[in-house]
SEMARBA-153338 format. One record per residue (C-alpha): x, y, z; residue number from 1. Coordinates in steps of 0.05 Angstrom, whole numbers, plus 5000, padded with zeros to 4 digits. Example, Ala and Ser with C-alpha at 12.3 -4.5 7.8 and 13.67 -1.06 7.14 Angstrom:
SEMARBA-153338
<px->5246 py->4910 pz->5156 tilo->1>
<px->5273 py->4979 pz->5143 tilo->2>
//
This chain:
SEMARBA-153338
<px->4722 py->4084 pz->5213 tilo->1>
<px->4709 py->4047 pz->5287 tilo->2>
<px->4769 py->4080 pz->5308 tilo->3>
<px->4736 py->4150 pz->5305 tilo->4>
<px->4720 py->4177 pz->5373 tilo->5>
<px->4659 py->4218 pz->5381 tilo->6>
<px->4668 py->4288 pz->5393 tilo->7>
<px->4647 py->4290 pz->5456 tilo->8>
<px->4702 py->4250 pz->5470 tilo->9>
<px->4749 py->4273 pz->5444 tilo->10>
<px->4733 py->4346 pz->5478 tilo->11>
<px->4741 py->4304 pz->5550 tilo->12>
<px->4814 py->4302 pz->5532 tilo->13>
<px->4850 py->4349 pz->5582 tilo->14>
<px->4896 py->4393 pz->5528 tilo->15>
<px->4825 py->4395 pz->5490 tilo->16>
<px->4795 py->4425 pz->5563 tilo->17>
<px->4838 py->4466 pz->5572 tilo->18>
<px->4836 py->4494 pz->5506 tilo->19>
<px->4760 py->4516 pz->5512 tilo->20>
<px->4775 py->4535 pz->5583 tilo->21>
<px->4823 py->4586 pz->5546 tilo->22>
<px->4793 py->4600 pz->5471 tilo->23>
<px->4711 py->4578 pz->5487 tilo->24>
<px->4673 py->4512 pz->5478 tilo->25>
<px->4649 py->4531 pz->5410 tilo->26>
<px->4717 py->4549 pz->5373 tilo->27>
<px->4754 py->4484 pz->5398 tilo->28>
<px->4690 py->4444 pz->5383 tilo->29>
<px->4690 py->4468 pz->5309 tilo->30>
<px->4762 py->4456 pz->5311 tilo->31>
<px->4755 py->4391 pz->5330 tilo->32>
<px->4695 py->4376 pz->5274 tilo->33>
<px->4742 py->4400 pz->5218 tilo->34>
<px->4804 py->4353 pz->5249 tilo->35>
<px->4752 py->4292 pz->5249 tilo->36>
<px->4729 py->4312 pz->5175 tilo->37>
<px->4794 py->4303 pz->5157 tilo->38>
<px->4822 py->4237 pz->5191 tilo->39>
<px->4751 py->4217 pz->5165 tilo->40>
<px->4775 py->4233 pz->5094 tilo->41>
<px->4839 py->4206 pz->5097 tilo->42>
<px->4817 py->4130 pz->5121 tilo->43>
<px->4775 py->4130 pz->5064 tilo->44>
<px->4841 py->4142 pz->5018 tilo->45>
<px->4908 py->4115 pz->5035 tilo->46>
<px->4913 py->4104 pz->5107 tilo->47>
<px->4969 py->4084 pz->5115 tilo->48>
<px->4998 py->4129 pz->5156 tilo->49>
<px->4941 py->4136 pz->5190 tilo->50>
<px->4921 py->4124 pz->5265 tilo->51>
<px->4888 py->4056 pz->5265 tilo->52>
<px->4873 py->4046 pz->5335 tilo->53>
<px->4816 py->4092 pz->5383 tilo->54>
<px->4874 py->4120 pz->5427 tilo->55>
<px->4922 py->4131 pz->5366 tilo->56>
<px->4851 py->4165 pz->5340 tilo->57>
<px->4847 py->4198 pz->5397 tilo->58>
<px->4917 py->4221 pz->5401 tilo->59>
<px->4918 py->4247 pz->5321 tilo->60>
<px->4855 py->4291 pz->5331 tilo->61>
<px->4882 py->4327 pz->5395 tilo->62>
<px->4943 py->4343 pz->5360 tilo->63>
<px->4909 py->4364 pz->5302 tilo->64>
<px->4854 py->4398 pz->5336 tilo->65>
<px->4898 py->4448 pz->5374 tilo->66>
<px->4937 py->4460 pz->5317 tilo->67>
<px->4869 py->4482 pz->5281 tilo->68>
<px->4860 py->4530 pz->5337 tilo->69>
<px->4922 py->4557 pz->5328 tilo->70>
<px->4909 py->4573 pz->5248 tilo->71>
<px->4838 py->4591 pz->5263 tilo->72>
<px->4861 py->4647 pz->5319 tilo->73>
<px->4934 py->4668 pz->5278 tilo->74>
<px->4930 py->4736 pz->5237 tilo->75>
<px->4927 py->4728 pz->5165 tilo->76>
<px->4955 py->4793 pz->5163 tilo->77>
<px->5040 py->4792 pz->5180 tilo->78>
<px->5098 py->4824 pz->5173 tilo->79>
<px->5142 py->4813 pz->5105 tilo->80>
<px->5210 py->4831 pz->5099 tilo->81>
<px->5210 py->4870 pz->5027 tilo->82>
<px->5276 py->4852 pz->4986 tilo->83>
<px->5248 py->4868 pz->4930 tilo->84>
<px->5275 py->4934 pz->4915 tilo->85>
<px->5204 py->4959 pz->4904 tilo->86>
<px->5196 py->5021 pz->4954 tilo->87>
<px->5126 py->5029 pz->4944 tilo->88>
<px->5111 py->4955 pz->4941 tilo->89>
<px->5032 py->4954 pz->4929 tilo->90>
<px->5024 py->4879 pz->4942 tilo->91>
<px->5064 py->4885 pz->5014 tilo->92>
<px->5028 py->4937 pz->5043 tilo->93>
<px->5067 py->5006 pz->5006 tilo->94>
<px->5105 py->5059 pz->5053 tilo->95>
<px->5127 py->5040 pz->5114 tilo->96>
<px->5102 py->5088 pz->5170 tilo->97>
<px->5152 py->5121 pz->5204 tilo->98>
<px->5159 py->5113 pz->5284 tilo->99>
<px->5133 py->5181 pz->5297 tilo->100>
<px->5067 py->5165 pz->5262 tilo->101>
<px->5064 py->5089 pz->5292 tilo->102>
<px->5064 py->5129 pz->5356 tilo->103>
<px->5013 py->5178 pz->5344 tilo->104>
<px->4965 py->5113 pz->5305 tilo->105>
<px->4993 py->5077 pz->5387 tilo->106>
<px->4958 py->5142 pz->5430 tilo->107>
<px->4900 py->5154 pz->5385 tilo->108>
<px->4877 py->5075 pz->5389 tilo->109>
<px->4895 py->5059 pz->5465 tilo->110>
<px->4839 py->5111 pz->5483 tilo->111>
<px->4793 py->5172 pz->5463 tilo->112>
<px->4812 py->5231 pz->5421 tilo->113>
<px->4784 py->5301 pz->5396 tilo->114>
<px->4773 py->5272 pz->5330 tilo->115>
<px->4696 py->5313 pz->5327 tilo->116>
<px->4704 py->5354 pz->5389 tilo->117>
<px->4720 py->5421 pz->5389 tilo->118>
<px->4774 py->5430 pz->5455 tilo->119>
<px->4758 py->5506 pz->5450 tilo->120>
<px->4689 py->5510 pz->5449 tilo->121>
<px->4667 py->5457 pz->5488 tilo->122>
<px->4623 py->5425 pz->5430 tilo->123>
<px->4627 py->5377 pz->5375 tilo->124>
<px->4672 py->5391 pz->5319 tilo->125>
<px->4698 py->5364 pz->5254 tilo->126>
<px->4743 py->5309 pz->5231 tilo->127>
<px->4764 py->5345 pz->5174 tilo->128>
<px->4809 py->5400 pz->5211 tilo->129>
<px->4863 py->5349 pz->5231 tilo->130>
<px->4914 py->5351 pz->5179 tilo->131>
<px->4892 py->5404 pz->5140 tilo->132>
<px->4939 py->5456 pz->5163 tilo->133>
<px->5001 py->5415 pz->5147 tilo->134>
<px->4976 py->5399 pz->5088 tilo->135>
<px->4960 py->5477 pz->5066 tilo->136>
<px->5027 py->5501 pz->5088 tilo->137>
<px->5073 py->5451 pz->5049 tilo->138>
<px->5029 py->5456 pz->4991 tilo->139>
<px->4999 py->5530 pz->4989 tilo->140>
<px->4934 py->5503 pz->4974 tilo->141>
<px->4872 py->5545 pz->5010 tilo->142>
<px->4837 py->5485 pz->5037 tilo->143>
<px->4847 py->5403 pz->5049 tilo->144>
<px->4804 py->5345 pz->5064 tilo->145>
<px->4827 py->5273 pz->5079 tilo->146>
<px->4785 py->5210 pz->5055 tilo->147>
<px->4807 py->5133 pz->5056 tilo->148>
<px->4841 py->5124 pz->4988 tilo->149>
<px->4859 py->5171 pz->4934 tilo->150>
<px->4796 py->5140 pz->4890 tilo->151>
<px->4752 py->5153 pz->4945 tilo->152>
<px->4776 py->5231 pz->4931 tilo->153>
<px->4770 py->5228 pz->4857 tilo->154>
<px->4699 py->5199 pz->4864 tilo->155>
<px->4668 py->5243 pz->4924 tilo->156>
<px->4704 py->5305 pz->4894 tilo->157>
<px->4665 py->5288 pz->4819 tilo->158>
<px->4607 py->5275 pz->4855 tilo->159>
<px->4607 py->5338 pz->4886 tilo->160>
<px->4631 py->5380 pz->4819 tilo->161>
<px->4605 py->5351 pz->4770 tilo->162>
<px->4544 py->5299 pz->4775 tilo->163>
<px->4504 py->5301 pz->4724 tilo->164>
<px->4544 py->5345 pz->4683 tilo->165>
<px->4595 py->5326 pz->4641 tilo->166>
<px->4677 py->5310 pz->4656 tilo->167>
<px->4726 py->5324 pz->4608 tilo->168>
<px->4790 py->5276 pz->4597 tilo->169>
<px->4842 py->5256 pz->4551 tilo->170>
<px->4835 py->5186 pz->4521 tilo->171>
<px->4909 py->5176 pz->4539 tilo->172>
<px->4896 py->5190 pz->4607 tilo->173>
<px->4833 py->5137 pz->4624 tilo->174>
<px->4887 py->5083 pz->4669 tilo->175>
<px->4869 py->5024 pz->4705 tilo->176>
<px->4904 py->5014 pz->4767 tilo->177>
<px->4925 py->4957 pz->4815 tilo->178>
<px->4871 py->4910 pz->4823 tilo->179>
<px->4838 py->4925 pz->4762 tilo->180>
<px->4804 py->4990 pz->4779 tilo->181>
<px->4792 py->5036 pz->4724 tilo->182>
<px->4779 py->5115 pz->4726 tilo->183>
<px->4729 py->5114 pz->4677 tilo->184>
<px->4690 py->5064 pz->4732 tilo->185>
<px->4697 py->5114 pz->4788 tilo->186>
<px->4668 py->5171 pz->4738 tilo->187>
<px->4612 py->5136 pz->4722 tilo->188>
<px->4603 py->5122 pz->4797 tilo->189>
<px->4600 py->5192 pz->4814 tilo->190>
<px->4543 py->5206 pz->4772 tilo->191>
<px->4585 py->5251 pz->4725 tilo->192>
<px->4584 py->5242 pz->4654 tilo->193>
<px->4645 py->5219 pz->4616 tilo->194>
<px->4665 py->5256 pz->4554 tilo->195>
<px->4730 py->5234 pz->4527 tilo->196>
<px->4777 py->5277 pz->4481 tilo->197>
<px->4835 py->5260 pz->4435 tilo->198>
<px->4871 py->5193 pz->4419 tilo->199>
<px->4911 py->5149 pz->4462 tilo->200>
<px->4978 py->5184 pz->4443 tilo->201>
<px->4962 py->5260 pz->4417 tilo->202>
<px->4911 py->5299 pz->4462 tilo->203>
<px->4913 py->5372 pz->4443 tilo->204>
<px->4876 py->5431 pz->4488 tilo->205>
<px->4837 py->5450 pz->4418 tilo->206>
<px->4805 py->5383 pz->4435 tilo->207>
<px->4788 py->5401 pz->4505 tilo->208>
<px->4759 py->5465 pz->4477 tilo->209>
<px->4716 py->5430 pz->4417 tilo->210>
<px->4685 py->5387 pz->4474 tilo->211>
<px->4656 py->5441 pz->4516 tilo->212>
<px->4586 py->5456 pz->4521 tilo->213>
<px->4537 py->5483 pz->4563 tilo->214>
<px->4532 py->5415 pz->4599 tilo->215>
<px->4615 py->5416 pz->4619 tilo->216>
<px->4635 py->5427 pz->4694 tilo->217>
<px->4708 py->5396 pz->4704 tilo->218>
<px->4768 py->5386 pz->4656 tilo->219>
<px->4808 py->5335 pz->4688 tilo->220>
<px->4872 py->5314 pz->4690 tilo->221>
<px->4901 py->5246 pz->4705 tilo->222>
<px->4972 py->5233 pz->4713 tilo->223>
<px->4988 py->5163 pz->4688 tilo->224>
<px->5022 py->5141 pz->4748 tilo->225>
<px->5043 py->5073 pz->4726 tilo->226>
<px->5059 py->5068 pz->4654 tilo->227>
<px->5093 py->5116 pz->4592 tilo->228>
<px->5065 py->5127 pz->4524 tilo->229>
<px->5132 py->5140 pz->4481 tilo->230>
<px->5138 py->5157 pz->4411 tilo->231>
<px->5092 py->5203 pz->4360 tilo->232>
<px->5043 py->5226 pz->4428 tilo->233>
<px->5025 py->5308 pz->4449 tilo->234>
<px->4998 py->5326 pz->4519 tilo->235>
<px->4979 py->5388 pz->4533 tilo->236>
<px->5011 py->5425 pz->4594 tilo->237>
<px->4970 py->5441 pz->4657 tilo->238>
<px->4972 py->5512 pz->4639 tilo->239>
<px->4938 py->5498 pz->4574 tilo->240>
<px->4881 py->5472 pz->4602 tilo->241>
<px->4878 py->5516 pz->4664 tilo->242>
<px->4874 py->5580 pz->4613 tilo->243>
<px->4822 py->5542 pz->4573 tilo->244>
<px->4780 py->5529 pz->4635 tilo->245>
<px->4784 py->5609 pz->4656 tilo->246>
<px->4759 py->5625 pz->4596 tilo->247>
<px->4694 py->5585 pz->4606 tilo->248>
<px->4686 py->5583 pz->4671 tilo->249>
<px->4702 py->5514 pz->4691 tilo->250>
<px->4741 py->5477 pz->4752 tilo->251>
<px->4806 py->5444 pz->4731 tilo->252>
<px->4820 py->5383 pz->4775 tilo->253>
<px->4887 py->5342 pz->4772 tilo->254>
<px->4899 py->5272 pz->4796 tilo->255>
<px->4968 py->5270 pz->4816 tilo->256>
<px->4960 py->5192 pz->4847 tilo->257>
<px->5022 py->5196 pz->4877 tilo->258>
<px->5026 py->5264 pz->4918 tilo->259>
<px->5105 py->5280 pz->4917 tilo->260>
<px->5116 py->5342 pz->4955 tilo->261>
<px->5175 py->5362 pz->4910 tilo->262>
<px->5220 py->5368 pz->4974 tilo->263>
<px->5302 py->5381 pz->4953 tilo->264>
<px->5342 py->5315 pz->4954 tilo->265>
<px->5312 py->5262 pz->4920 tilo->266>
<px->5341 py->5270 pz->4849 tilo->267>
<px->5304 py->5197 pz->4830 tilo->268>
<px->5241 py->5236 pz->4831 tilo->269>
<px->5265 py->5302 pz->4788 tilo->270>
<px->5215 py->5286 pz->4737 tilo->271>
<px->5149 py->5271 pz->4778 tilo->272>
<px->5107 py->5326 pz->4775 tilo->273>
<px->5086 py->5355 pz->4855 tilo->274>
<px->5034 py->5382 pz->4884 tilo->275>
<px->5057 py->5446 pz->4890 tilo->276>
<px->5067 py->5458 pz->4818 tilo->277>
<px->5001 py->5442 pz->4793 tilo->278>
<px->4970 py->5488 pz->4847 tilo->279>
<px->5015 py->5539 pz->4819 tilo->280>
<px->4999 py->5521 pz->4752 tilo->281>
<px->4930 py->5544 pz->4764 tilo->282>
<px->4891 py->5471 pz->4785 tilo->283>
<px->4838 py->5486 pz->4830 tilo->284>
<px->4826 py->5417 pz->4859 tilo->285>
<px->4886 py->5366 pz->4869 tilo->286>
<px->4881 py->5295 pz->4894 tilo->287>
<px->4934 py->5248 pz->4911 tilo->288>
<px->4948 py->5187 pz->4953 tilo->289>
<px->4983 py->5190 pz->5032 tilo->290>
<px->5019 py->5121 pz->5024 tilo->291>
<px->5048 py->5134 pz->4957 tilo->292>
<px->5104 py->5191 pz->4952 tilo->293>
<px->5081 py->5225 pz->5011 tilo->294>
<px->5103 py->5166 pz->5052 tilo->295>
<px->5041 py->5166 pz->5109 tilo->296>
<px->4984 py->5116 pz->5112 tilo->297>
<px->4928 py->5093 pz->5061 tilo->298>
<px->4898 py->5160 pz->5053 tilo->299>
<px->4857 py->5203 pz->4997 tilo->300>
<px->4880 py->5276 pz->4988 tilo->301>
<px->4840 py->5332 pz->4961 tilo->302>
<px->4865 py->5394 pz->4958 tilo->303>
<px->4857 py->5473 pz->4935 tilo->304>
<px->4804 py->5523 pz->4932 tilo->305>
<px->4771 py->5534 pz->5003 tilo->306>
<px->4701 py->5547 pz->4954 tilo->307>
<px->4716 py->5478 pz->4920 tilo->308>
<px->4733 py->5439 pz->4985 tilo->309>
<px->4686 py->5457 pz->5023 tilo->310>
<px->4632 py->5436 pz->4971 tilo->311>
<px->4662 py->5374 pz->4969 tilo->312>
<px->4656 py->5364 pz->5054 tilo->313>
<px->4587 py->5375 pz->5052 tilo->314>
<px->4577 py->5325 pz->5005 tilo->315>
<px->4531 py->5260 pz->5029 tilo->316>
<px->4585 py->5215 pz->5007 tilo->317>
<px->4638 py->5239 pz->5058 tilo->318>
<px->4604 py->5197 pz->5109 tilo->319>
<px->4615 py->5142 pz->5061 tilo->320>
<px->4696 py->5161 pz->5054 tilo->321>
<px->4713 py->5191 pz->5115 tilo->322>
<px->4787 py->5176 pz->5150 tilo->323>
<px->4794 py->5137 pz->5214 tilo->324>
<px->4826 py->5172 pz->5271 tilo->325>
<px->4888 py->5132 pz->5276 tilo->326>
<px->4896 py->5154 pz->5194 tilo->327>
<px->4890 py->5225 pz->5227 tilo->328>
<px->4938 py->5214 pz->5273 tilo->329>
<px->4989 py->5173 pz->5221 tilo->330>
<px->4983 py->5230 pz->5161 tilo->331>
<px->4990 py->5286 pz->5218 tilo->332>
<px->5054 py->5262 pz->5237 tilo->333>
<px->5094 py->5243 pz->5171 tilo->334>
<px->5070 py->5307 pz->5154 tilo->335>
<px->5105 py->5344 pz->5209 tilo->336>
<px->5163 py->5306 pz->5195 tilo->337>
<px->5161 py->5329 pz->5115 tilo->338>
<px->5148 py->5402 pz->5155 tilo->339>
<px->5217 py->5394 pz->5189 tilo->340>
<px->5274 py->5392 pz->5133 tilo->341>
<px->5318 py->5365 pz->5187 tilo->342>
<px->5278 py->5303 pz->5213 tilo->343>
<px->5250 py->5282 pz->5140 tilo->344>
<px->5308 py->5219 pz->5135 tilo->345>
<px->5277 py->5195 pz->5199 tilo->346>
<px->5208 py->5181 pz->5144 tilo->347>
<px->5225 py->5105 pz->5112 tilo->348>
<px->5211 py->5120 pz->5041 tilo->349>
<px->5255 py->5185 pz->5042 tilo->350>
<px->5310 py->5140 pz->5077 tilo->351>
<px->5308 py->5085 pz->5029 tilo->352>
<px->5310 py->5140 pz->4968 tilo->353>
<px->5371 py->5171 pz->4991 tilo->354>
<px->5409 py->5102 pz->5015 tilo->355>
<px->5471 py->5105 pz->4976 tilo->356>
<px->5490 py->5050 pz->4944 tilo->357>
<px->5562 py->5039 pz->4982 tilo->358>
<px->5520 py->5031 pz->5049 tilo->359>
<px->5470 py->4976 pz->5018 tilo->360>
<px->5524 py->4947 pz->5001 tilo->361>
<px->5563 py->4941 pz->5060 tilo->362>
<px->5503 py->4916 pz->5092 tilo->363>
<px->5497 py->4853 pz->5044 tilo->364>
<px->5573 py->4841 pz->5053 tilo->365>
<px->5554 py->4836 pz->5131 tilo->366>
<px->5503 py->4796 pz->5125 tilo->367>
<px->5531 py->4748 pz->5079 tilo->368>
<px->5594 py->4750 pz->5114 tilo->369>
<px->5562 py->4719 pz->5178 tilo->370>
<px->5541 py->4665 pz->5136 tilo->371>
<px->5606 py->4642 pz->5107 tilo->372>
<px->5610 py->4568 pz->5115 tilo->373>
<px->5533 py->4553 pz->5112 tilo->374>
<px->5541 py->4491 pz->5069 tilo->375>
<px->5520 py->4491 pz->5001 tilo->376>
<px->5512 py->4580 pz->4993 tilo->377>
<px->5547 py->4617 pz->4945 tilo->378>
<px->5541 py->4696 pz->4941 tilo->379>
<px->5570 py->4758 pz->4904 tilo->380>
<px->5558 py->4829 pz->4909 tilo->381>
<px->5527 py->4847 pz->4828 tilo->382>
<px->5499 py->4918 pz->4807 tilo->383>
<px->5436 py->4924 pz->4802 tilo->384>
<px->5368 py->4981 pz->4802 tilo->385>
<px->5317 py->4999 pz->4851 tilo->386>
<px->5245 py->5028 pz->4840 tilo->387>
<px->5201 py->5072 pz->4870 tilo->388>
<px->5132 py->5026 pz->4842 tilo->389>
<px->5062 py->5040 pz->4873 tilo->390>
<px->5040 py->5062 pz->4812 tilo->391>
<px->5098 py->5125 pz->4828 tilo->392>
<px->5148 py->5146 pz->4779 tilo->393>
<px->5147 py->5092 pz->4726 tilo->394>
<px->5216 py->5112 pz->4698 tilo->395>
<px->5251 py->5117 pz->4763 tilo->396>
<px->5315 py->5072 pz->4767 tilo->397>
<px->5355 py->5079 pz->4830 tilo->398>
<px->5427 py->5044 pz->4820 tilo->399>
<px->5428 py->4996 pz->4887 tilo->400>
<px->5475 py->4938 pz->4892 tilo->401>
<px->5445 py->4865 pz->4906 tilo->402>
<px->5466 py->4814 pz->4936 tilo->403>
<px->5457 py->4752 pz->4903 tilo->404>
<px->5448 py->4681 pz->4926 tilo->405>
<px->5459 py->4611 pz->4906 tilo->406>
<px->5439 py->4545 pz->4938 tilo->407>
<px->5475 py->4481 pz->4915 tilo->408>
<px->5430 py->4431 pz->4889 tilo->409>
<px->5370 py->4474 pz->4898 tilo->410>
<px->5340 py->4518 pz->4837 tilo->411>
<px->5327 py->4593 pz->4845 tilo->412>
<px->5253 py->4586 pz->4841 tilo->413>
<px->5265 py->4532 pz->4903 tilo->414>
<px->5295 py->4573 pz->4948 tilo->415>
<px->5255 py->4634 pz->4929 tilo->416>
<px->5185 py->4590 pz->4955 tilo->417>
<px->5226 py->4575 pz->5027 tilo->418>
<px->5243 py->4649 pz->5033 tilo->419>
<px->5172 py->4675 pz->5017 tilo->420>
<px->5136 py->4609 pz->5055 tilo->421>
<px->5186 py->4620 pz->5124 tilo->422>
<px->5177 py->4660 pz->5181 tilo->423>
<px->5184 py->4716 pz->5167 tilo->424>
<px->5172 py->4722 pz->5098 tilo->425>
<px->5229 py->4733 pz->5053 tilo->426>
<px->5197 py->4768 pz->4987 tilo->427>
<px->5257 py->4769 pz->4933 tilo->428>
<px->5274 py->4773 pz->4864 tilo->429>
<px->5307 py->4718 pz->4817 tilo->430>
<px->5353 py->4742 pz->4763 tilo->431>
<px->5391 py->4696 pz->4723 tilo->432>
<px->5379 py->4636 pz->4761 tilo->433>
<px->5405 py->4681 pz->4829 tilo->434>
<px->5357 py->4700 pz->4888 tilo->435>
<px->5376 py->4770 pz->4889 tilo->436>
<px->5366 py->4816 pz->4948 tilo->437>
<px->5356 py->4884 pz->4953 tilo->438>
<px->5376 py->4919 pz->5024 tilo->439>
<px->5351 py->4991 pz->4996 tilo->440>
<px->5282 py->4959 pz->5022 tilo->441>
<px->5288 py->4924 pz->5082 tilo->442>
<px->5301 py->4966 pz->5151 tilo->443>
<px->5372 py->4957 pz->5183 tilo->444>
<px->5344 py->4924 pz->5241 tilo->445>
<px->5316 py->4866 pz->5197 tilo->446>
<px->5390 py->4854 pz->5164 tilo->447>
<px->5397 py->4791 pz->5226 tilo->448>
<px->5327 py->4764 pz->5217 tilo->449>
<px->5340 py->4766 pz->5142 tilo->450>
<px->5412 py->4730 pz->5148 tilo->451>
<px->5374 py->4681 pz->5196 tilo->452>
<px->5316 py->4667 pz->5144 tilo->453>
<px->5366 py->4657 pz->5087 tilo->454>
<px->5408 py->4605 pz->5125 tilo->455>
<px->5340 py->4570 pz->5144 tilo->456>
<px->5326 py->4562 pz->5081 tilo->457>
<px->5389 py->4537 pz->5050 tilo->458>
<px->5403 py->4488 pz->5093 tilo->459>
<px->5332 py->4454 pz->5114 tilo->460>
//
């Protein structure tokens, strides 16, 4: 241990100096604690490949101090190239924005905005006008507000419509969603009062009807975003319920979750039901996600009737909810581009839904191609399906080809660890002992950083 240096010593070091001269006394001087702790640590195990003289001490902890500065002052947060095939990846972040809205999220952080001032009038104004005429003109709904995640919308909108009173919805429909959040949670939350109705598979709108009573404000709807009950099971249709809740007097709100627009062209969504149909349908409230199918930023949508939205503004938890400006200026943008039929490939997720399969797989050939000779790699071109995930369209299946990858002498799960541990990160699949890579998911201009991250780590 008489090798240590004191600290004080070791900050006299010049790269150490220089270091607080640049990053401040305090963050190399806790940098160079937790480098001590450690050499500390490791002479009291094997040190054997330890420094065992004061200048090879002294040496050691510099080193290892400035690399400490370096993790201390690195992002945890960093880009990931998705191979996956998963469009709506929740774990790496979900829709890519497109460049239009990393533009607008560019102007709206470099400086001030008219977020709450009102150009017109000279006087403060609201947050919640920005967006909400894109949003009422591709839906049709009266009225919109923007929050910071579609269960922020579900639980200010309850809270507004129905605390204290009761909330009607089908067994079948009470999900838990990524990260273990459950809609029955954010009901409760909201002060509303849960009343559940039917079984798990057969919900029928005479049970809707036998639970309402005087103490009933909302039927709602929750579409189960990320799973499928098959078999014996009964659901009844929107209209069903929306007739029911006429007749009584009630509000009808549906959680879409995933918010597709039902634009023309994307025949893997055919079957996920849009926000314009269940406004049509007769829902008076509908709330959906912005990162999901609508392609935009993290972002809670609600809605429908001006009477019902409006409520829900002058809510006290809206403070607690509100949107950012730079999610303003991100959902105000990829909406404009949905707005424009002709721009709408120029939005990632509708670009990576319509990639036909011929062109992902010309792509693979190319980037395998260049790496032809890397000793040791072994490819083919297989068949293979992409999904939309995010909790979107369960059932979706998009035929994609992948390209899949062998190392010699290296197991799948080997090579997968140096793809996903290199920089960048590679996140892939293994399939049959094969690291298999999906290009429906990873923008063109990544195709030489992923050929360079593949060779990296076959041959190191």
């Amino acid at each position: 241990m008489r090798v240590i240096p004191s600290i004080e010593e070791l900050l006299q070091r010049p790269a150490l100096e220089r270091a607080a001269a640049a990053h401040g006394r305090a963050l190399v001087t806790a940098a160079a604690r937790r480098a001590t702790a450690l050499l500390r640590d490791g002479l009291r195990g094997d040190a054997g490949t330890l420094p065992d003289t004061t200048g090879a001490a002294l040496a050691w902890l510099e080193a290892r101090t400035i690399e400490e500065v370096a993790a201390r002052l690195a992002p945890s947060l960093v880009p990931a190239i998705n191979a996956t095939g998963v469009i709506l990846h929740t774990n790496l972040g979900r829709a890519p924005l497109a460049k239009d809205a990393l533009a607008a999220v560019a102007r709206a952080g470099a400086g001030y905005s008219n977020l709450e001032y009102d150009l017109a009038r000279g006087a403060r104004g609201h947050r919640h006008v920005h967006a909400e005429r894109l949003l009422t003109d591709l839906t049709g709904a009266e009225a919109a507000l923007v929050v910071n995640n579609n269960a922020a919308a579900a639980l200010v909108s309850l809270a507004a419509l129905a605390a204290g009173r009761e909330v009607v919805v089908s067994r079948g429909e009470l999900v838990e969603i990524g990260g273990g959040f459950r809609v029955p949670d954010v009901l409760a939350q909201s002060g509303a009062i849960l009343r559940e109705v039917g079984t798990t598979n057969r919900t029928r709108a005479g049970d809707y009807a036998a639970a309402i009573s005087d103490r009933t404000a909302v039927l709602l709807r929750v579409h189960p975003s990320n799973f499928r009950i098959e078999g014996f099971t009964e659901r009844p249709a929107l209209a069903e319920l929306v007739a029911l809740a006429r007749r009584f007097n009630l509000v009808v709100v549906e959680d879409l979750g995933s918010g597709w627009l039902a634009m023309d062209g994307l025949e893997a969504l055919r079957d996920e039901p849009s926000v314009k149909e269940s406004l049509a349908a007769g829902a008076d409230l509908v709330l959906f996600s912005g990162d999901k199918l609508l392609g935009g930023p993290q972002a809670g949508i609600a809605l429908g009737k001006r009477e019902l939205v409006d409520r829900i503004r002058r809510h006290p938890l809206m403070r607690a909810v509100r949107a950012d400006k730079m999610t303003y200026a991100a959902l105000e943008a990829t909406l404009a581009l949905w707005a424009q039929p002709s721009r709408r490939d120029q939005i990632p997720l509708w670009r990576m839904l319509t990639l036909p399969p011929d062109a992902i797989e010309a792509r693979g050939r190319a980037i395998a191609g260049a790496l032809d000779g890397t000793p040791g790699l072994r490819w083919r071109i297989i068949d293979g399906f992409s999904t939309t995930g995010g909790g979107s369209a369960p059932e979706s299946r998009v035929p994609t080809r992948l390209l899949a990858v062998r190392a010699s002498g290296m197991s799948a799960s080997d090579l997968e660890t140096r793809l996903r541990t290199g920089q960048p990160p590679v996140i892939a699949r293994i399939e049959h002992d094969e690291i298999v890579l999906d290009l429906r998911t990873v923008a063109d201009d990544l195709d030489g950083a992923l050929g360079a991250a593949l060779a990296r780590a076959v041959v190191t």
